[in-house]
C-alpha positions in Angstrom: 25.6 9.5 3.9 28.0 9.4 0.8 29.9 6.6 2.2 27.1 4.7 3.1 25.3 4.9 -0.8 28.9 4.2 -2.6 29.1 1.4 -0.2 25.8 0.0 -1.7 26.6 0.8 -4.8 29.4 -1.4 -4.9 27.4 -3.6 -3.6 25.2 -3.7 -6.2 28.2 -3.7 -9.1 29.2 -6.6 -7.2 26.0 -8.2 -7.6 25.8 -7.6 -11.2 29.1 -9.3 -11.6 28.0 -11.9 -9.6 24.8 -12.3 -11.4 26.4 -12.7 -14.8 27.6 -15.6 -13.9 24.8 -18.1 -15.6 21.6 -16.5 -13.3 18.8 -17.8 -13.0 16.2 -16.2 -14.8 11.8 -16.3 -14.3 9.0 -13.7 -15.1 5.8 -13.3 -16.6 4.2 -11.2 -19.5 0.5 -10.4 -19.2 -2.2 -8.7 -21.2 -4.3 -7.0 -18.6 -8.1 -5.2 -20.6 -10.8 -3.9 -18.4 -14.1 -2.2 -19.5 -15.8 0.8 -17.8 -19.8 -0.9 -17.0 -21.1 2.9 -17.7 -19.7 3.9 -20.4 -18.6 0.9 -22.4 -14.8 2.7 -23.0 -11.8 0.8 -21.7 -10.6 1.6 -18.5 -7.4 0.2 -19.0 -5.5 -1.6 -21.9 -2.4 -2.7 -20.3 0.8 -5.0 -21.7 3.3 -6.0 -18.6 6.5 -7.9 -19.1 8.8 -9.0 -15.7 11.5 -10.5 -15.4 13.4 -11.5 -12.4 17.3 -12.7 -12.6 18.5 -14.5 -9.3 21.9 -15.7 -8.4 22.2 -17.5 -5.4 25.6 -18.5 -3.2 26.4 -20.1 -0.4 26.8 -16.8 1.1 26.1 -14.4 -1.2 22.9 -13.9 -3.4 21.3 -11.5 -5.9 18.1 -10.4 -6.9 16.8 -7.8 -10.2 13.4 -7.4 -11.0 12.6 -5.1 -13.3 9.2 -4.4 -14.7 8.0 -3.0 -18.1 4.2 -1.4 -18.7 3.2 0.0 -21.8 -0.4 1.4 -20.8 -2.5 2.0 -24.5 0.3 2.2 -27.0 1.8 5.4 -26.3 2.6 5.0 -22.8 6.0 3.2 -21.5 7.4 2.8 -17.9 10.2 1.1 -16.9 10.2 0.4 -13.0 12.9 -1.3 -11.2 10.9 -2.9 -8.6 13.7 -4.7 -7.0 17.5 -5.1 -7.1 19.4 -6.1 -3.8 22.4 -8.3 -2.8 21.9 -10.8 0.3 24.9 -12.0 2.5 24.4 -15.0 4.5 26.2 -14.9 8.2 25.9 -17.7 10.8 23.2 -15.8 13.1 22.2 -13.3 10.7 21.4 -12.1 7.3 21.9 -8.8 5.6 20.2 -7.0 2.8 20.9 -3.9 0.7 18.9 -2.3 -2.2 15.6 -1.3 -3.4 13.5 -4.4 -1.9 9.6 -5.1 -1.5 9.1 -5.6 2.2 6.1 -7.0 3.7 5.0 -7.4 7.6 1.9 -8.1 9.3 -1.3 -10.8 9.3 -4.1 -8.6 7.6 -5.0 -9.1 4.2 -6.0 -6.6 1.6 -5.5 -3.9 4.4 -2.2 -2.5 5.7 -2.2 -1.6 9.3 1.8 -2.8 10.6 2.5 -3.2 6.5 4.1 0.8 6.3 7.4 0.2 5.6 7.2 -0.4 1.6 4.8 2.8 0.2 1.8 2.2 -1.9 1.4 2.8 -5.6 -2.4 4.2 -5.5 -2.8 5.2 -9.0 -5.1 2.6 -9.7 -6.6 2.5 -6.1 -6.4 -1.1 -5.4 -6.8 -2.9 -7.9 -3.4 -3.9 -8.9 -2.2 -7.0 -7.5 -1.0 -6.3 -3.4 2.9 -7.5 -4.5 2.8 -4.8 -7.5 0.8 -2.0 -4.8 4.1 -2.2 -3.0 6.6 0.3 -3.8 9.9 -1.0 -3.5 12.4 1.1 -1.0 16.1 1.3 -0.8 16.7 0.5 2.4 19.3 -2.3 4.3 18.0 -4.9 6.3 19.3 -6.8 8.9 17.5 -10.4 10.1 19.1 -11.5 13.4 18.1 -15.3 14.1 17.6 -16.6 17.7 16.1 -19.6 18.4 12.8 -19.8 17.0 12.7 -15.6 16.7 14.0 -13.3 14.5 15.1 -9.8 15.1 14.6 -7.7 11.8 16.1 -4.1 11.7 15.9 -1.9 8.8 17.1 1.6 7.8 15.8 3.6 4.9 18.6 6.4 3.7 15.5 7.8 1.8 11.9 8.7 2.2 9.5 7.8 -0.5 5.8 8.7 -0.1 2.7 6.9 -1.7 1.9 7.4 -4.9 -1.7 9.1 -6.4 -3.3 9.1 -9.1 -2.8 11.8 -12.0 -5.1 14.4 -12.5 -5.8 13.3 -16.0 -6.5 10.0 -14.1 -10.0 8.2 -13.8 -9.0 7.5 -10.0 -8.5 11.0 -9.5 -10.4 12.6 -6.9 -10.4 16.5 -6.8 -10.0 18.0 -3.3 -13.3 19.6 -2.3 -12.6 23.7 -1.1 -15.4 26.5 -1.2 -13.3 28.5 -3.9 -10.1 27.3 -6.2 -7.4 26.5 -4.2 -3.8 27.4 -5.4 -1.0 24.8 -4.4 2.2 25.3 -2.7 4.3 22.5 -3.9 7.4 23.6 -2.1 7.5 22.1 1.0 6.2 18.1 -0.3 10.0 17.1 -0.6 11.9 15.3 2.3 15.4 15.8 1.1 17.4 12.8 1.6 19.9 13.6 4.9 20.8 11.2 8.3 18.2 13.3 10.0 15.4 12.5 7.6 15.9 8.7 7.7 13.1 6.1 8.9 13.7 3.2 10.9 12.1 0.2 11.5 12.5 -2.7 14.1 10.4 -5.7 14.5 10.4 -9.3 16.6 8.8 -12.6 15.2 8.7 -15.3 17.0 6.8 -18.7 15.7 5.6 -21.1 18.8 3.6 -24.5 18.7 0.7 -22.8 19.3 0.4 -19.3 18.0 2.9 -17.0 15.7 3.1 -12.8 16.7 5.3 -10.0 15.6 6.4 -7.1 17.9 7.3 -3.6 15.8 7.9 -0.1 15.8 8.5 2.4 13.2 10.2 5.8 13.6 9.1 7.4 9.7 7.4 10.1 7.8 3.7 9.7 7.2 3.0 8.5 3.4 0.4 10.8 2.7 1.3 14.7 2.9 -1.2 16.9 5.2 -2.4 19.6 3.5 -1.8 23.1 5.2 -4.4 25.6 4.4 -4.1 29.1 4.3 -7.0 31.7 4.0 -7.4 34.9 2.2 -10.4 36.9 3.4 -11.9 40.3 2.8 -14.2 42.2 4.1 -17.2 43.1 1.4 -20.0 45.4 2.1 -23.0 43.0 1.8 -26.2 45.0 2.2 -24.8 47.5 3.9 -23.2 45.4 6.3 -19.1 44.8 6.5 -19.3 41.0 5.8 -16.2 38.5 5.9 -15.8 36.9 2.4 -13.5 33.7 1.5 -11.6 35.2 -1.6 -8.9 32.6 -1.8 -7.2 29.6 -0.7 -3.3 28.7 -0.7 -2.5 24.7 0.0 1.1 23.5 1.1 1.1 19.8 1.3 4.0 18.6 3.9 5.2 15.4 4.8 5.1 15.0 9.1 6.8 12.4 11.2 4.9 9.2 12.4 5.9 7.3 15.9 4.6 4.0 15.3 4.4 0.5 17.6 2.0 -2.3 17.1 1.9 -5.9 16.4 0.2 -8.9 15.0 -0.6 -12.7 15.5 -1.7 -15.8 14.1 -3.1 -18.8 15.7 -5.4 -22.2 14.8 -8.5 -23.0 17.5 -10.0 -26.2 16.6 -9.2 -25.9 12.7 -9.9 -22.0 12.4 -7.2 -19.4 12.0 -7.7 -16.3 14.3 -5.8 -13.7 12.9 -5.0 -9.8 14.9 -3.1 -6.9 14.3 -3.1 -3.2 15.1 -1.1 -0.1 15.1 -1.0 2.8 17.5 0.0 6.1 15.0 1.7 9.4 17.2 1.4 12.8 15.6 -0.9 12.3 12.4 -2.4 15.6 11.5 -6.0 15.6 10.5 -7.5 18.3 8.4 -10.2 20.5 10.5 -13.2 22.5 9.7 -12.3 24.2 13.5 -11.6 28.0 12.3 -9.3 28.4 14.9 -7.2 25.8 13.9 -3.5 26.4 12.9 -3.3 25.7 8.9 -6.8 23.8 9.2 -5.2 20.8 10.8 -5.3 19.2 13.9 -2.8 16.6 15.7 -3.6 13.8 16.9 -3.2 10.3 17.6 -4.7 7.2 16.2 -5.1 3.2 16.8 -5.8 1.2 13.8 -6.8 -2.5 14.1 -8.3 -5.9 12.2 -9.4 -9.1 13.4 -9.9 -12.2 11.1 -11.2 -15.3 11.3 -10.0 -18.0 8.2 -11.6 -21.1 8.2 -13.3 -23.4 5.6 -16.7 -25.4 4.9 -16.5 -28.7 2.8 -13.7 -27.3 0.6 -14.7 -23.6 0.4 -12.2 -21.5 1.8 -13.4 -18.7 3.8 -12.1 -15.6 5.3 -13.4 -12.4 6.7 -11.9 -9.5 8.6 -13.1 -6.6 10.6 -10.9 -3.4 10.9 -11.3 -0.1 12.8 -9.7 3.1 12.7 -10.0 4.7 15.9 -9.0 8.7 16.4 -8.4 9.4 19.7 -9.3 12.3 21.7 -11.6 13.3 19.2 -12.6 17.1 18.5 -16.0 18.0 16.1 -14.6 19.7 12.8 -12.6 16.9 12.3 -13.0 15.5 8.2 -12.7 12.2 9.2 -15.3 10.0 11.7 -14.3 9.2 15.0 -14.9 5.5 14.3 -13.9 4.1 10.8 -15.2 0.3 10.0 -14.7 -1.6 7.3 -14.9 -5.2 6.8 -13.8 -7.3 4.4 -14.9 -10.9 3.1 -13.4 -13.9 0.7 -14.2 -16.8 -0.8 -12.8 -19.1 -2.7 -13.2 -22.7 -4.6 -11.1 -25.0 -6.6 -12.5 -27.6 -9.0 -11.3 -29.1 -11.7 -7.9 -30.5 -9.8 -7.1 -27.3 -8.8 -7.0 -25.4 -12.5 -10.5 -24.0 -11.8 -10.6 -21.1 -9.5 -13.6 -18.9 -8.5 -13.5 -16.2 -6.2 -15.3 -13.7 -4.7 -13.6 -10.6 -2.5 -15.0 -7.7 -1.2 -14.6 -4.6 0.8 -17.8 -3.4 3.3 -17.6 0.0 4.3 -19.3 -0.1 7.2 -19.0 3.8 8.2 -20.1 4.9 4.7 -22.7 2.2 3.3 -20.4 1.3 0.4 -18.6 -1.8 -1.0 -16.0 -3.1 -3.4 -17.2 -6.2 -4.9 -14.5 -8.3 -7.1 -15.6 -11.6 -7.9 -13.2 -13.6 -10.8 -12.7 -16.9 -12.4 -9.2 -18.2 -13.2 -8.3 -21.2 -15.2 -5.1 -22.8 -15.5 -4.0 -24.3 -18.7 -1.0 -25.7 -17.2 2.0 -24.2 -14.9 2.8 -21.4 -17.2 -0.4 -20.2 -18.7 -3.5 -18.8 -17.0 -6.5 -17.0 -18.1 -8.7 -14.5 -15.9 -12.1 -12.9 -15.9 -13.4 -10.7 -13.2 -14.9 -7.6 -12.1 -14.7 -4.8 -9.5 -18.0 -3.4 -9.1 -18.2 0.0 -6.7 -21.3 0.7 -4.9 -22.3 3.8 -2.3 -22.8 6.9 -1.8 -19.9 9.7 -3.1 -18.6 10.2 0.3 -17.3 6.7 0.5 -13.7 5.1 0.6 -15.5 3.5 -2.3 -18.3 4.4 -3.2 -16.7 7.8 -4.6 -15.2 5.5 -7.5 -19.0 4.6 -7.9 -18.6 5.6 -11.8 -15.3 3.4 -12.4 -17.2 -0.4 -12.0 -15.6 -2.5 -15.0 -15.0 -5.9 -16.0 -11.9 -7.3 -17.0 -9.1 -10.2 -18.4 -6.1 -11.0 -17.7 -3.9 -13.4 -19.9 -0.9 -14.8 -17.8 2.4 -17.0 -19.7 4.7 -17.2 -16.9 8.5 -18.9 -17.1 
């Protein structure tokens, strides 16, 4: 383990060195204000500078990509989202560092997409290549023909990221009495044993594109293992059980994963698949015989999509299903989870005018997230933004539970 992180550190000096070497150098800085609809109070008053310094070889290359947020004007983070060094091979290519990686067809949902974790402290709102965590992790492309052969190890597990509790995405976890948390057990300490690895096959034909994978990693979000303190009162005369307290442990479990995903064009419309099968995800239970309050069990998670345009109005929409199988009552999860998802989109004005209209349907719950947006183009470098992400539903809902946080917003864009 030792040998294999000073190997990638000297790597990475490597790169450095290599990097000084006149790099080339491209980012953005962006204002970013949104407005709660309820309350007229800002939800969000955010600066973001990035900068990305490339130096590129014949056979090696080097990427940096740090990020700077400074969230009111008392809040600063610094987040390296990517630094790795690239060496080109005649049949293969091989990566080391933190890097952002992205698989599958879906968009706006991850079903094969697990390898880079999710920064959910905003929900999803953030843009989908800033939601991605990067991972430190190497990565190995093997080229054969028209496929490719991509392996990748991760030394070190890194789980998805909530929200606060000061934050307005925070959602309290619902227990009959105050629960006291067991924070000891979240960690998976970096070790050979506790490594992820993932493997995947691409291939791109004349008539449809798929991808093959498998993941052998920890589950992103922890499963929370409940413990329950109960006495017996006297209730009427009566010796009556009582719930007197509650002790949470949130843990980190291994995943067996294998799915895939394909693209292909019918007559000028894209039909788009992809889908997952997850081993050993534990669900929590309202069963009172279950261990901890959880249950195991297994789980096949799948979208379909269909893109396709009228006149010059692009079109998408997707359908995606979360299926638990061998399903037990008590479970705090349905059986069958849909959700759909719909986009449209139209440029005028040569391109430089861009409206917009996403949306998540939560079919299971009756709720939706809405985010329609205008963007205009002054030129290459300069853009301006005005949207809005409007929750509806019930409280119960993937979305609707954010029913409070609908807002408008802006975003002012230079990029160079």
């Amino acid at each position: 383990m030792r040998k294999n992180i000073a190997i990638l550190l000297i790597g990475l000096v490597s790169g450095f060195a290599t990097m000084a070497q006149s790099p080339d150098i491209s980012g953005f800085v962006r204002t970013y204000e949104g407005v709660n609809t309820e309350t007229g109070d800002f939800s969000i008053i955010q600066q973001t500078a990035s900068l990305n310094f490339e130096k590129r070889g014949e056979k090696v290359s080097f990427k940096a990509n740090p990020m700077l947020y400074l969230y009111n004007t008392d809040s600063l983070q610094l987040r390296l989202r990517e630094v790795y060094m690239d060496m080109y091979f005649k049949n293969f290519d091989i990566r080391i560092g933190k890097q952002q990686i992205v698989w599958g067809k879906a968009d706006g949902v991850f079903i094969t997409d697990i390898v880079s974790p999710l920064d959910l402290s905003e929900f999803l709102l953030p843009d989908f290549d800033e939601i991605r965590q990067g991972v430190i992790a190497s990565k190995i492309d093997y080229y054969i023909g028209n496929s490719t052969i991509e392996a990748i190890w991760m030394p070190a597990f890194s789980p998805n990221l909530r929200p606060d509790a000061r934050s307005d995405w925070y959602i309290a976890p619902d227990f009959p009495v105050t629960p006291t948390f067991d924070w000891s057990k979240n960690a998976v300490n970096p070790s050979l044993e506790n490594s992820e690895l993932f493997l995947k096959w691409s291939a791109m034909t004349s008539k449809i594109d798929f991808e093959l994978m498998g993941g052998y990693t920890w589950d992103d979000n922890p499963a929370m293992h409940v413990q329950k303190t109960i006495s017996i009162d006297t209730i009427q005369g009566v010796p009556t059980p009582v719930l007197t307290g509650i002790s949470v442990t949130p843990q980190h479990h291994r995943l067996s994963v294998i799915g895939g995903s394909f693209s292909t064009e019918i007559k000028g419309i894209i039909l788009r698949g992809e889908g997952a099968y997850y081993n050993g995800k534990y669900f929590q239970t309202e069963n009172p015989i279950a261990n901890d309050a959880l249950v195991q069990k297994d789980y096949l998670n799948y979208v379909v999509g269909l893109d396709f345009s009228i006149k010059d109005i692009k079109l998408s929409t997707q359908f995606i299903q979360k299926y638990i199988i061998d399903f037990e009552e008590g479970i705090n999860e349905n059986e069958f989870h849909n959700t759909a998802t719909f986009l449209a989109r139209y440029d005028m004005m040569r391109e430089t005018l861009h409206l917009e209209l996403f949306s998540y349907i939560g079919l299971s719950d009756s709720d939706a997230l809405i985010r329609p947006k205008i963007s205009y183009d002054f030129d290459d470098s300069f853009s301006l933004l005005f949207g809005a992400n409007i929750f509806v539903g019930d409280e119960g809902g993937q979305f609707g539970q954010y029913q409070d946080n609908s807002m408008i917003y802006t975003k002012i864009k230079y990029s160079f």
